[in-house]
LUMRO-58607 format. One record per residue (C-alpha): residue number from 0; residue in three letters; x, y, z. Coordinates in steps of 0.1 Angstrom, whole numbers, always signed. Example, Ala and Ser with C-alpha at 12.3 -4.5 7.8 and 13.67 -1.06 7.14 Angstrom:
0 ALA +123 -45 +78
1 SER +137 -11 +71
//
This chain:
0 UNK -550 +53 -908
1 UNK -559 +47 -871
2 UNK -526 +49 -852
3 UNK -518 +29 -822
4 UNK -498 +41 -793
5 UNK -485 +14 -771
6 UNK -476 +23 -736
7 UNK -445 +4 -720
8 UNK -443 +2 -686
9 UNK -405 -7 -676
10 UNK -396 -24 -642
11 UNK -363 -13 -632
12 UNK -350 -17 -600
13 UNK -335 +9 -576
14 UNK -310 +2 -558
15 UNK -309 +26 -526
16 UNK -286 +29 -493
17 UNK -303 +37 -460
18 UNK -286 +56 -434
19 UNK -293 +29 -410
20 UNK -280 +37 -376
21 UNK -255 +60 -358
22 UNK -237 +55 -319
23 UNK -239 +24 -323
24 UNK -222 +18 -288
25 UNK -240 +39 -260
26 UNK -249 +26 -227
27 UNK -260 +43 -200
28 UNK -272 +49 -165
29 UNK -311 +64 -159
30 UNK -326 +60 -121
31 UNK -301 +30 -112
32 UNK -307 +9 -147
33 UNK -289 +3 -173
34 UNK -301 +18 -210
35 UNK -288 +5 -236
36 UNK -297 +33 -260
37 UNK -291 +28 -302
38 UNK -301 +58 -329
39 UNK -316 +45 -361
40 UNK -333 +60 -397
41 UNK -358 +43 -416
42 UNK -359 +15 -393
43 UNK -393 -7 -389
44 UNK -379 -25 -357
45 UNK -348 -26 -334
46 UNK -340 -55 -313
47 UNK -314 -59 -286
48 UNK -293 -93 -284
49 UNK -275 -92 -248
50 UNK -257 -132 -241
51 UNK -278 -144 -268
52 UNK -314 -134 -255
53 UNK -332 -111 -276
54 UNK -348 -80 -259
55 UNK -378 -58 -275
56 UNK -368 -21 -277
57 UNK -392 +12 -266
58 UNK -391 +38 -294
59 UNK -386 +75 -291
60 UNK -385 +94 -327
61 UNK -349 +75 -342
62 UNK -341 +63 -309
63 UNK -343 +30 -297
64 UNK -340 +18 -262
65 UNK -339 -11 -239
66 UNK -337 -5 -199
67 UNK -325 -30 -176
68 UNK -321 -41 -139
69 UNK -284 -46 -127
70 UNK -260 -64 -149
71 UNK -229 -80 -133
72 UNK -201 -96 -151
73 UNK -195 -93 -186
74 UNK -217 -94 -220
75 UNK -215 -97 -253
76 UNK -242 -75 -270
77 UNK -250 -67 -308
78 UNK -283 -49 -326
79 UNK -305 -62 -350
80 UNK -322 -37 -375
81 UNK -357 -41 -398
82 UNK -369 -21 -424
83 UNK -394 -38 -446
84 UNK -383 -75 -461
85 UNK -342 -62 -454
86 UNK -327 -68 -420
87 UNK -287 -61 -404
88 UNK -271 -69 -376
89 UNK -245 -47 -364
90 UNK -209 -58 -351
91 UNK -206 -75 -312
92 UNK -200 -53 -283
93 UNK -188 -61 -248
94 UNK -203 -45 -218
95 UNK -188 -51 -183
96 UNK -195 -38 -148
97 UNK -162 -15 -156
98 UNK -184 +4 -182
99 UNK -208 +7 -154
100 UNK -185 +18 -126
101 UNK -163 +38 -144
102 UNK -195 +63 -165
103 UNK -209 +71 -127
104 UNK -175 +83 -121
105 UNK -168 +99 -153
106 UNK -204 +118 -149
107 UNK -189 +134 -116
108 UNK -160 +146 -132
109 UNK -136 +117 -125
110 UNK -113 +99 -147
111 UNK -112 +67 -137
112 UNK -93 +33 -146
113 UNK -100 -3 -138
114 UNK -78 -33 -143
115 UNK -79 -69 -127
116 UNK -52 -95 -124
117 UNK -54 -115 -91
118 UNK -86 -88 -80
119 UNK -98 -53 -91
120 UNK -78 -20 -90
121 UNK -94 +12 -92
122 UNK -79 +47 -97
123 UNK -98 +73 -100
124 UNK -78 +110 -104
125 UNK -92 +149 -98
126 UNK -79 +180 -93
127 UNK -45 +167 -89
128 UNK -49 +140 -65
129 UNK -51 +105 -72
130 UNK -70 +77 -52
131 UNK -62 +40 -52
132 UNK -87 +11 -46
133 UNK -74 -24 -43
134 UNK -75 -56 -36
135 UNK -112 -63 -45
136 UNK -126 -97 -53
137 UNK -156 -83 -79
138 UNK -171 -56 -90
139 UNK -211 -58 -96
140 UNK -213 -22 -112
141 UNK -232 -8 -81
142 UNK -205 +5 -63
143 UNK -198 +41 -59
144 UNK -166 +66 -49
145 UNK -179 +103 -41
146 UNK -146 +128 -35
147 UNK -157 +153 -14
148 UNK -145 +175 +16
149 UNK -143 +176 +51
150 UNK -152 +197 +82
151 UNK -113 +198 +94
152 UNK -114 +237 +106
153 UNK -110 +229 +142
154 UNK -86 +201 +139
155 UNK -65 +230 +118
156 UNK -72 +260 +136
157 UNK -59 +240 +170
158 UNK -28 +225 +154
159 UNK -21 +257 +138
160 UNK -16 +237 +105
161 UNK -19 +254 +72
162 UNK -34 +229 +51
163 UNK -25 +229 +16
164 UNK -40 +195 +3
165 UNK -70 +177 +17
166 UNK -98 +148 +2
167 UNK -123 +133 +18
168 UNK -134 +98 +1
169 UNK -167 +82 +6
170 UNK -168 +44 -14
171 UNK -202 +28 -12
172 UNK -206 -17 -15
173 UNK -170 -18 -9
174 UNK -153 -46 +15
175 UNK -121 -57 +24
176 UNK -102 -33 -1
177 UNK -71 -13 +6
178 UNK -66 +23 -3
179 UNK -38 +50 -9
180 UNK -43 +87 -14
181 UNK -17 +106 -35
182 UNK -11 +141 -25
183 UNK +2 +164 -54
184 UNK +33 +180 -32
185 UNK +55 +173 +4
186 UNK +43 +181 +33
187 UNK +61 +184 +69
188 UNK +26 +171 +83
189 UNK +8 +145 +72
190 UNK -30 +133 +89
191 UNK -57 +112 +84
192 UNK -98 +118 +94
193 UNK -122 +94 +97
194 UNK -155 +90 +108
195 UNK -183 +112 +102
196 UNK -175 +144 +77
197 UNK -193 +169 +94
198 UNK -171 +161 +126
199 UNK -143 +140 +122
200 UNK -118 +128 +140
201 UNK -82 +135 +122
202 UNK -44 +129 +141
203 UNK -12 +132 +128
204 UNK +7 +98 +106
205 UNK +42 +87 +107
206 UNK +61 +73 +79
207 UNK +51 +38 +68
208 UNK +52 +12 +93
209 UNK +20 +2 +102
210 UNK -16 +18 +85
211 UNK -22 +45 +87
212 UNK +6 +57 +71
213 UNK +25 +80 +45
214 UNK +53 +74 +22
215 UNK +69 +98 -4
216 UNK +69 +85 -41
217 UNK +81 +107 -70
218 UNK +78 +142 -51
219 UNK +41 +128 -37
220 UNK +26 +122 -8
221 UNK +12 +87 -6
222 UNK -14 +80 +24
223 UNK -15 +41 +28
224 UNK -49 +32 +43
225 UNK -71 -1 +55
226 UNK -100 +19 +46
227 UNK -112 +51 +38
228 UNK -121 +84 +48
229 UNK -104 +113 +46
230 UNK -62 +124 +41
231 UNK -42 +154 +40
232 UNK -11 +172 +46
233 UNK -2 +210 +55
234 UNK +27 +232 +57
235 UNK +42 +224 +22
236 UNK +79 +223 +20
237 UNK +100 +241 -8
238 UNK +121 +213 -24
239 UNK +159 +221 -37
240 UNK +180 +200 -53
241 UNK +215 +194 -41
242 UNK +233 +225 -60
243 UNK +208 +245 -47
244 UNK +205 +265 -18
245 UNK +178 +289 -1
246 UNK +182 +324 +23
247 UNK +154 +319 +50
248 UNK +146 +342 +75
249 UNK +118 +337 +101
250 UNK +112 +333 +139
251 UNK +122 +303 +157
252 UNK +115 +284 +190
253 UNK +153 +272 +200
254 UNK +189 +280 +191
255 UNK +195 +245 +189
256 UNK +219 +233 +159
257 UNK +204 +199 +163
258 UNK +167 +206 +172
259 UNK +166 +236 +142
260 UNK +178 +208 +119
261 UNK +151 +184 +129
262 UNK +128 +208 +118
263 UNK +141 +214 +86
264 UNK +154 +186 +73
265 UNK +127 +168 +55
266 UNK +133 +137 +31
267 UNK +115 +137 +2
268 UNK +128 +114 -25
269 UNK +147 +85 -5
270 UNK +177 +110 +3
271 UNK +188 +128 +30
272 UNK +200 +164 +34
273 UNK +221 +183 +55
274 UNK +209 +217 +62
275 UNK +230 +241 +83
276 UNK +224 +276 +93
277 UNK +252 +303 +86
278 UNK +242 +328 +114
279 UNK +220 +338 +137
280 UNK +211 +375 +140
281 UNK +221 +395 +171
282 UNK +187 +402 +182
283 UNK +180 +367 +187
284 UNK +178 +364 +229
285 UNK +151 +391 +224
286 UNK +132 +383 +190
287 UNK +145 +346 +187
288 UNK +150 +359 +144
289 UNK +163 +332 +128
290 UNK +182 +343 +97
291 UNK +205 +321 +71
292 UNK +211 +303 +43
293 UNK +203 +265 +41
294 UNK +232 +244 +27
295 UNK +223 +210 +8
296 UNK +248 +182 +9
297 UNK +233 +149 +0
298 UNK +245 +121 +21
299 UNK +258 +81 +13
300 UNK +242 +50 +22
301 UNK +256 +24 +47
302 UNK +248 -10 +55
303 UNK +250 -31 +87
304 UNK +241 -66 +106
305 UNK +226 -60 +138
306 UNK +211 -93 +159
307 UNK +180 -93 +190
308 UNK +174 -119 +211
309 UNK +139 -134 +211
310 UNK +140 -160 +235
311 UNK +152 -189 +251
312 UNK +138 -220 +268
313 UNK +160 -245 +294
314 UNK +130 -264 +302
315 UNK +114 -299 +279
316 UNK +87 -292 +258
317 UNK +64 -319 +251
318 UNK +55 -330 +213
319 UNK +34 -303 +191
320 UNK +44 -281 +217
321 UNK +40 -242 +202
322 UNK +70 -220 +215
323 UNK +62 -184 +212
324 UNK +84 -150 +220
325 UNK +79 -116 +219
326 UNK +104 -94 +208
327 UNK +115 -59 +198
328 UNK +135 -45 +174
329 UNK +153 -5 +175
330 UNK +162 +9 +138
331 UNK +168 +45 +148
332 UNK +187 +54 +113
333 UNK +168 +75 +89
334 UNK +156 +58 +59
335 UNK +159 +17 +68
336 UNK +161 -9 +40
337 UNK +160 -45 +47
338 UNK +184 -60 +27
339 UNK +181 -95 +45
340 UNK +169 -112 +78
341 UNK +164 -144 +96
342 UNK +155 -162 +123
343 UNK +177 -185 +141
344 UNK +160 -215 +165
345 UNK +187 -242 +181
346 UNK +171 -266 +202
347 UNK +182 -308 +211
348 UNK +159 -330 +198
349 UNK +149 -362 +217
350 UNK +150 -394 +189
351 UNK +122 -382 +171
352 UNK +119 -374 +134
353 UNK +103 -342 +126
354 UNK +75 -347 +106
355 UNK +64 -327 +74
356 UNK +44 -293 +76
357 UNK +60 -280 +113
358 UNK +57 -244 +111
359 UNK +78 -211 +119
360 UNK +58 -182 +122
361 UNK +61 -140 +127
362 UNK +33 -123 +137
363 UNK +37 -81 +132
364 UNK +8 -68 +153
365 UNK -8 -73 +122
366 UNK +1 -101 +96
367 UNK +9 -135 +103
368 UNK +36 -145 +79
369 UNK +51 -185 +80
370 UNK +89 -179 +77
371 UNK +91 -220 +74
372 UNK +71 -255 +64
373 UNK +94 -280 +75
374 UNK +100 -313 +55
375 UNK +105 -346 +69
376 UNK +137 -343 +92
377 UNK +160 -371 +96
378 UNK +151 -405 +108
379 UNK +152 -411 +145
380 UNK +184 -430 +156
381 UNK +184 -433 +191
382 UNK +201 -407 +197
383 UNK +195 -371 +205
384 UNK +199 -344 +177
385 UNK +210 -304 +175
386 UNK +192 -286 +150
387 UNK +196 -253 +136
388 UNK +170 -237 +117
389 UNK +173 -207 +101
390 UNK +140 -193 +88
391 UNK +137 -160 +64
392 UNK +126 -135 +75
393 UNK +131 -108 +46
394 UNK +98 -104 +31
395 UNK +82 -103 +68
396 UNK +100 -76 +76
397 UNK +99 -56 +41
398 UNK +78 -31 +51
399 UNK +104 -14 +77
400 UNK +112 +18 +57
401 UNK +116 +44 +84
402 UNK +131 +48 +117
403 UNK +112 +34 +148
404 UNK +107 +1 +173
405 UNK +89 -28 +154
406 UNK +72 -51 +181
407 UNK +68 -88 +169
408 UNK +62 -124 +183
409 UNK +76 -154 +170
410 UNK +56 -189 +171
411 UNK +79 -221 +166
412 UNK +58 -256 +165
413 UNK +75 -288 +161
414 UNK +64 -325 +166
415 UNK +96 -338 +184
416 UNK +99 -337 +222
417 UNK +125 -310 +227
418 UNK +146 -290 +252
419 UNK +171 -264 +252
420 UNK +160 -243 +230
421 UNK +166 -203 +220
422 UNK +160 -183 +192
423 UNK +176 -147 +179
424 UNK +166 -125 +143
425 UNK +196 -114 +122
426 UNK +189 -82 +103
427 UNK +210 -64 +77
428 UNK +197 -36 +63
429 UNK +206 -2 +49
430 UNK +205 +35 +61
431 UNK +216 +72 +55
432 UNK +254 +75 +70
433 UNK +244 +109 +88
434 UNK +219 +87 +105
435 UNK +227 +109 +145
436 UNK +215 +80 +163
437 UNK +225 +40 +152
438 UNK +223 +10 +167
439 UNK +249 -21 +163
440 UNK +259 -53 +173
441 UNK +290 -62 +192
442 UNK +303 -90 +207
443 UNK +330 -95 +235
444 UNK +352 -133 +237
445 UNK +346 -141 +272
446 UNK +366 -171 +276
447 UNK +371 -207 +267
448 UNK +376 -243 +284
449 UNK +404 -263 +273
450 UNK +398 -291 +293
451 UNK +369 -320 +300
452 UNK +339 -318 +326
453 UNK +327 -343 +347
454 UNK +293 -349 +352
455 UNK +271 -323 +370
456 UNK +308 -298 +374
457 UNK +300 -264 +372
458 UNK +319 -241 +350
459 UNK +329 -201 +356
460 UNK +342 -173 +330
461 UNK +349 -137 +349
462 UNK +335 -113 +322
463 UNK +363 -85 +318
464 UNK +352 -50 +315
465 UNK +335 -37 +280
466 UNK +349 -12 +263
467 UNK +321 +9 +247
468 UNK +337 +42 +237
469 UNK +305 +55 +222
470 UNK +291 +88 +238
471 UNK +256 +80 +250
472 UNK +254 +45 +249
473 UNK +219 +25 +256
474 UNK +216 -12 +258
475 UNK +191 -19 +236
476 UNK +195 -57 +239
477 UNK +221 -83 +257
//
């Protein structure tokens, strides 16, 4: 019996998963392009889709790359994977010049944020000090921030200043852009360099008024800049609360209550502190040793009105005339808050309506700032008018926050023909009570007429004397 063997081939398909890609999202920076780098297994081919153009990629063992020339803006990129007849596209990515921006800064050790609402804000923070970009219109993802340091040796060795904290900040394709640098501590000097690193130029900075300048935030020191270079501060000063007190002992250069207090009382947080010395040693005419204990009493706040004259004009001033005057104001209290201000203008107005869009403007050495846009005054009657305007001035002058002289000048433009007229600035602000100098405003009744003029009749008031009991009085404005 011949036997017949029957050999069955059965089909049965396998169904396999591929480990098709890892890091999926890498992009990086190689000689000033952009790589957008993908790692893939068992993959045929590997293609790129950036804004919906497809780009070929170079391979290099299960890596897959695609190098390109400066992106700006924002893109929407995903991958597309082959292996034989199968195919998979992975998930959409966004790429932006942040990514750019901020993986140059991360690569030099930097950690670095980037937001936008009206324009870009940078901060970028290492070894304990933070620095603050804004006020940019765009970022193309070429620009570059290098923190670095500065030969300031001489400008320390002359001003005998033990510097404790100290940054030097180079930004590259940067315009128009302000800047702050936060100092990690409180310092009883504060400067700024600029210039070249290798030799720059550095001087001492007040308390904010106008840039350069420094404020205190949250037991920091913040440098407020128009641009960068370099900011620092030296001779760090201990910081006590107001139950606390502190034994110091050390050489002085005057037994002055009032000069050694200067010296030592340094603001730090928005409040002021009274610091008194106990006793001086015996040997002081012939080692000037200082020796006692520092007593902190934190002090209330106050708030006054205080007016300055700007100017005043007897003469007619023709239509779309521009009236300007300079002016000066004093705040000598520690720690000024405006709380409120205005301008004052009176003038006659000869039968003429003022039109729309007249203008009131401060100008701060600075900023100009329009206090008022006038509307469409009342109709002219034949008659000549008194106005009173009263423009604010608050946010102008918001920036006062510590003691000094403010210079400004004020612009008034109106259509009407116009005589008579004068201007003053009210102010009230607010200021620490142990303040040792203040200024106020007083004002004296000089005398009244209770009955008519004629025409062209003079008029006289004798001005009696003024009683200012004050010790050291100085007219600062009459």
């Amino acid at each position: 019996m011949k036997k017949t063997i029957l050999l069955i081939l059965l089909l049965i398909p396998f169904v396999y998963s591929l480990n098709w890609y890892v890091n999926l999202d890498r992009v990086g920076y190689i000689d000033g392009k952009m790589q957008f780098n993908i790692t893939v297994y068992d993959a045929d081919n590997v293609i790129l889709q950036l804004n919906n153009t497809n780009y070929t990629t170079q391979k290099d063992g299960s890596n897959y790359y695609v190098y390109l020339p400066k992106l700006k803006g924002q893109y929407f990129y995903k991958w597309y994977l082959f292996s034989g007849n199968d195919s998979e596209e992975t998930q959409e990515f966004v790429y932006s010049t942040h990514d750019k921006l901020k993986e140059k800064l991360r690569s030099k050790g930097m950690k670095a944020e980037i937001s936008k609402d009206h324009s870009y804000k940078i901060i970028i923070e290492k070894d304990r000090k933070i620095i603050e970009i804004s006020g940019l219109n765009e970022l193309s993802g070429e620009e570059d921030i290098d923190l670095t340091y500065a030969n300031i040796e001489a400008f320390a060795s002359t001003n005998k200043l033990n510097v404790r904290d100290f940054v030097w900040v180079d930004v590259y394709d940067m315009r128009d852009y302000k800047g702050k640098i936060y100092l990690p501590g409180v310092y009883s000097k504060v400067f700024y360099c600029e210039g070249d690193k290798g030799n720059p130029s550095c001087s001492f900075i007040d308390r904010c008024g106008f840039e350069p300048c420094y404020s205190i935030e949250d037991g920091s020191t913040v440098i407020h800049l128009s641009h960068f270079s370099g900011g620092g501060g030296g001779d760090p000063v201990i910081q006590f609360n107001q139950t606390q007190s502190a034994n110091i002992t050390g050489n002085a250069s005057t037994a002055n209550q009032a000069d050694i207090n200067s010296y030592l009382n340094v603001n730090g947080d928005g409040s002021t502190w009274d610091i008194t010395e106990s006793s001086f040693s015996d040997s002081w005419q012939s080692s000037n040793q200082l020796s006692g204990t520092l007593q902190f009493k934190q002090t209330s706040r106050e708030q006054k009105t205080v007016e300055y004259f700007i100017y005043q004009d007897m003469t007619q001033l023709v239509a779309n005339t521009e009236k300007s005057g300079s002016f000066t104001i004093y705040m000598p209290e520690k720690n000024p808050r405006i709380k409120s201000a205005y301008v004052e203008i009176k003038n006659v107005i000869y039968n003429t309506q003022i039109s729309a869009g007249q203008t009131v403007k401060l100008w701060n050495g600075t900023h100009n700032t329009t206090l008022l846009t006038t509307a469409a005054g009342t109709a002219a009657t034949g008659e000549q008018m008194v106005y009173i305007i009263r423009a604010n001035a608050t946010e102008a002058l918001s920036f006062i926050n510590s003691s000094g002289q403010y210079s400004f000048t004020l612009y008034t433009k109106l259509n009407a023909v116009r005589q008579g007229e004068s201007a003053k600035i009210v102010i009230t602000y607010e200021y620490d009570s142990d303040s040792p100098r203040q200024v106020k405003t007083v004002k004296f009744f000089v005398g009244q007429l209770t009955s008519s003029l004629a025409v062209n009749s003079p008029t006289n008031f004798a001005i009696p004397p003024l009683n200012l009991p004050e010790r050291n009085v100085a007219i600062r404005d009459s």
